[in-house]
Phi, psi and omega in degrees: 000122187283164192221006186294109177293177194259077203297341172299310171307319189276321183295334183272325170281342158278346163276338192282319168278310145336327172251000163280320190300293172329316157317296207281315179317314189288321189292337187272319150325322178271034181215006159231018166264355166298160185218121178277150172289146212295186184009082202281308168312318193278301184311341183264329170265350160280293154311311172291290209301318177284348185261336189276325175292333195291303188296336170279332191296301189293013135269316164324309195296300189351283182317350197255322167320306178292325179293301214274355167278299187324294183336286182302322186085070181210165188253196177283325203304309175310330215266331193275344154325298199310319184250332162316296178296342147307282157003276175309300158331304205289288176313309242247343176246352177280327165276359155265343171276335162285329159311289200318329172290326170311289200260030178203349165118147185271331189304319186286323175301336227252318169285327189278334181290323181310301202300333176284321185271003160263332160291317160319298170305333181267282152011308202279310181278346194284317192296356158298307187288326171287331235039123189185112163284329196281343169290337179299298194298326175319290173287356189281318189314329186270326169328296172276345137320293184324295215288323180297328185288324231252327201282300164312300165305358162274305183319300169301330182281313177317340176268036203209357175230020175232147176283163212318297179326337193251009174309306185312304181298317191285330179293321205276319165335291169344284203293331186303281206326292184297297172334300194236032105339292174321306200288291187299024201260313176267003133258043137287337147309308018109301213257336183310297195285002187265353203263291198266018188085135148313304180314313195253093175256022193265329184274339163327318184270323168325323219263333205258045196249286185304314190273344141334272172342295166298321173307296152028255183301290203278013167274349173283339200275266198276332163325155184262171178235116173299135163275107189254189170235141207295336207246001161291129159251153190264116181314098185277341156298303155003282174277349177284329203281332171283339171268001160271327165315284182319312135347256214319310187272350140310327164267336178295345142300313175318325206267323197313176195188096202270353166309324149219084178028259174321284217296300136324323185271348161272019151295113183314328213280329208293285211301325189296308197278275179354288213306306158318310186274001175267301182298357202259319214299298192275005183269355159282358185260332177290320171281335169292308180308329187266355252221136175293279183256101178311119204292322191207108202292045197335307162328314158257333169295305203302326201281169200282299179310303170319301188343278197305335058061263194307312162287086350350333160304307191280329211280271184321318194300311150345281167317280157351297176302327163342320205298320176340308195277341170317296176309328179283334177270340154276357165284345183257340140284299153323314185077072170241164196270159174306130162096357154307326210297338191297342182269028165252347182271019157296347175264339182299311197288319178308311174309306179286301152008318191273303190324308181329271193306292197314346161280346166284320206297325186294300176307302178290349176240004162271325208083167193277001175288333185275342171259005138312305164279349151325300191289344180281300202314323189285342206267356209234303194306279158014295180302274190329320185271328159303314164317269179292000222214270195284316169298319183298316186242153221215123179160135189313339188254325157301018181241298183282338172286315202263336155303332163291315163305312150357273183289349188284309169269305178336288170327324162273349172263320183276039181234276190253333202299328188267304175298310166336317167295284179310330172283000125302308183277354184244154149300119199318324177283353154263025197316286165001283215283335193262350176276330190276303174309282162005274157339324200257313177272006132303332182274324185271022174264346201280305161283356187287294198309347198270321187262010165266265201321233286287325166326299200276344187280347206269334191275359176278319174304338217264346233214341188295321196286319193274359190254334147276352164289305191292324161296013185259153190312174176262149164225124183302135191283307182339312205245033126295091176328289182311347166245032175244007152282017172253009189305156164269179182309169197296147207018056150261171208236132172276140191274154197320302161322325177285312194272358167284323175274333152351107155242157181292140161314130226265192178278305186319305198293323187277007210243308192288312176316149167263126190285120182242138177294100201306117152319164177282317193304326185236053149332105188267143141264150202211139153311151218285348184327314185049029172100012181244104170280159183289340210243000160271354190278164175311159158336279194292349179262355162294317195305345184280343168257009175270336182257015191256141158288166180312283166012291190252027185249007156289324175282324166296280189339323193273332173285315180269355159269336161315301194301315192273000177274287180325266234280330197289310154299337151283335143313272202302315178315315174297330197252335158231048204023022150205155190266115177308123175321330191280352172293330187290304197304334192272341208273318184294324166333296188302307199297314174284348147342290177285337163298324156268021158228050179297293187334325190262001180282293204274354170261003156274318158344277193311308168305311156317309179305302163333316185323293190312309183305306206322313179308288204324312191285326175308314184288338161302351182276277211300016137268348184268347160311315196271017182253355158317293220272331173309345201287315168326298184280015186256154169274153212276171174311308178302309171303329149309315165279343186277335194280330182286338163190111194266139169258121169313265197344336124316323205046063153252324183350177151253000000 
């Protein structure tokens, strides 16, 4: 074996270390020419305190949806205002408010947004003691200005008081905050009304009343005040024509319906708001190109690194709304009663908690594309074991192992690694405004995901009534009068296709007939069908399985052979004015019938049910696959460091 070296070779790789060494010398220099802001710690926690209130509201209010429509006397179509109009609010103040912090300083925005989403909020408990819907919507609406303004202007201002080097830790702080604030929000909603009552659901809004008042005071004391320049003004065409953008294509998201398409997309509410947002898109991109300070700087938005940032933004937002379907899919792996589910997603929060920082620690010192691709790996790694794992095999600990992985990549995606990029990749005087973008297409991925997942869980649903018909017992027949002259021959079993189409015989027929008593021997068993499709029954009696848990679904079941024994005894009564004893005697049979095949009842539900996550979790794989390839437009760690402090003399510069 030759030991000779590649003297060309040793030589490119010790230069190679040399200009990594340099690098790292200039960055660690610029970061001990930093000057942290006085009470930096009190500043940072002021900050962290508006990103942890922003991020809990939007859960908290859940659990509460249905109390707060009784409360009020209002239904759902109405009732669904409460959070739509927050939604539309929210998207529609985060790239102005974050411009408008570019130019007049984050300190004054970031205490006026607190104060609006603590006004909002007291707005928000007030419409109880009135009742007042319209006061309700009112404040949710200032309520989420307050929340568009608090979140971004925080999120940037935290990589901006800790030095370069320690950015990353202090952004995964962010994601810790933010994560599992999110995750814990609805039962923390949950633990409010079980504390003050369901009547006073008022204090779900009451609790963001006090630390609003603090964040407040003492952020007018110790925020620092940025020095800005007098001669930036805010694009007002800008903003009308992107906040009307922004509108149209949320609610036409708000109306879709991706179960069905075709169907949905001729919904005035689908095509108008689409419509808007096709015809608006160049004339906002022309106003911007003409405009002295744009609201959204295409010079920078416009490049391959942003780009790829902001579609990686929309990725996490996406990925992230998963979590929602998590309580139902762990009451249904777990066999928990409906409204248990929210305590297994506390390992969801635990996970992130852990990923978030650790995903800062890891960006300062890999950079953030390498912890970006970590976090998709775990998040694709995640899917499968939801799939194959959790779904396949149903059970506390494949549940509790893959959901924790889960939040474990969730935790590396929503934290430092995204903001990092952008505050590097943006001008420090747009830092805000690039931070608001950032924020506003995570809010619309945010907003996407519900009506793609909910889509793909519904076609599982719709298949749930016939995979529970088929677990249900056969029923001896015999002591139906009225069907056994149409019986099959003596001890057949009739076939499944035959007992759907089965109907009671007409009056004519029964007028012609000699009517006879079916022998015991030839007695037919049948599914439970009795001459009844599931998809001939009334709403309500489809809703006891549409609306059912693992839990209750022996009992629906058992509700829905009530229901076809009452119509089946109201048929023989008509037709031979009275109902023979052995029909009640066969109806009590059946019902233990169905009691002794709980297991097989309640284990086709769930499996059934699962079917539906799978779909949902393949599209959390195959998107978290496709954030592999976004990884190609993000810059490598070394561009990163040369953009924190670029030297020509490297040829690193940007």
């Amino acid at each position: 074996m030759s030991t000779e070296l590649n003297p060309a070779k040793t030589a490119g790789k010790a230069e190679a270390k040399e200009t990594t060494a340099a690098v790292k010398g200039k960055v660690e220099a610029a970061s001990t020419d930093f000057t942290a802001p006085k009470r930096w710690k009190l500043v940072l926690v002021l900050y962290l305190a508006g990103i942890g209130m922003g991020a809990l509201d939007m859960g908290i209010v859940n659990p509460a949806r249905t109390v707060i429509q009784n409360g009020l006397g209002v239904d759902d179509k109405v009732g669904v205002w409460v959070f739509t109009i927050y939604t539309l609010a929210y998207a529609a103040a985060i790239p102005v408010i974050g411009k408008i912090a570019d130019i007049i300083g984050r300190k004054p925005v970031y205490v006026l947004a607190i104060g609006l989403f603590g006004l909002g909020s007291l707005g928000c408990g007030l419409s109880q003691d009135f009742s007042s819907l319209g006061l309700l919507l009112a404040s949710r609406a200032i309520q989420a200005i307050g929340g568009g303004g608090m979140m971004p202007v925080a999120t940037a201002a935290v990589g901006t008081i800790v030095p370069p080097s320690k950015r990353g830790m202090a952004l995964g702080l962010v994601g810790m905050v933010y994560g599992v604030a999110s995750v814990f929000g609805g039962s923390a909603g949950s633990l409010v009304l079980d504390i003050a009552g369901q009547e006073n659901w008022q204090w779900i809004f009451y609790i963001n009343v006090p630390i609003a008042v603090i964040v407040v005071a003492l952020g007018i004391w110790a925020l620092p005040q940025e020095n800005q320049s007098s001669d930036r003004k805010l694009d007002l065409p800008g903003v009308f024509i992107l906040v009307i953008m922004i509108t149209a294509l949320l609610w036409a998201f708000q109306n879709l319906d991706f179960t069905n398409i075709s169907k949905s997309i001729q919904d005035r509410d689908v095509w108008v708001g689409l419509l808007f947002f096709v015809i608006l898109l160049p004339v906002f991109w022309v106003a911007e190109k003409r405009a002295r300070d744009p609201l959204i700087d295409f010079k920078y938005f416009g490049t391959i690194n942003v780009g790829c940032t902001l579609m990686f933004g929309a990725v996490s937002g996406i990925l992230m709304m998963t979590v929602m379907f998590i309580p139902q899919f762990a009451e249904n792996c777990l066999r928990l009663p409906s409204g248990a589910g929210g305590y297994p997603t506390i390992i969801i929060g635990v996970a992130s908690a852990i990923g978030a920082p650790l995903s800062g620690r890891l960006t300062d010192r890999f950079g953030p594309r390498a912890v970006l691709g970590v976090g998709v790996l775990i998040s694709a790694i995640a899917g499968f074991m939801l799939i194959y794992w959790a779904s396949a095999h149903p059970g506390i600990i494949s549940n509790s192992v893959s959901i924790f992985v889960m939040g474990l990549g969730l935790g590396f995606l929503m934290g430092a690694p995204l903001t990092y990029l952008i505050l590097h990749l943006i001008p420090e005087s747009d830092a805000n405004s690039g931070q608001g973008k950032l924020s506003l297409i995570r809010s619309l991925g945010t907003t996407l995901a519900p009506a793609i997942l909910v889509g793909l869980l519904a076609t599982a649903m719709g298949g749930l009534s016939g995979k529970v018909m088929d677990a249900m017992p056969p029923m001896e027949m015999s002591a139906m009068p009225a069907m056994t002259a149409e019986a099959p021959e003596a001890g057949g079993k009739m076939p499944a296709g035959q007992a759907e189409k089965q109907t009671m015989p007409s009056n004519a027929q029964t007028n012609t007939r000699e009517q006879k008593p079916a022998p015991k021997a030839t007695a037919p068993k049948t599914k439970a069908a009795m001459g009844f499709k599931m998809s001939d029954m009334p709403a309500s009696v489809q809703d006891k399985v549409k609306t059912a848990d693992v839990t209750n679904i022996v009992d629906r079941s058992k509700d829905i052979a009530n229901y076809m024994f009452d119509q089946q005894e109201a048929k023989i009564k008509a037709q031979m004015g009275t109902v023979p004893p052995t029909v009640e005697q066969m109806r009590a049979k059946y019902l233990q019938d169905i009691e002794s095949h709980r297991e097989q009842i309640e284990t086709a539900f769930q499996m059934g049910l699962n079917e539906g996550f799978s779909r949902l979790f393949w599209f959390y794989t195959i998107l978290s696959l496709a954030g592999v390839l976004l990884l190609a437009g993000l810059p490598s760690k070394r561009k990163i460091d040369a953009i924190i402090n670029p030297d020509p003399d490297l040829g690193l510069a940007r």
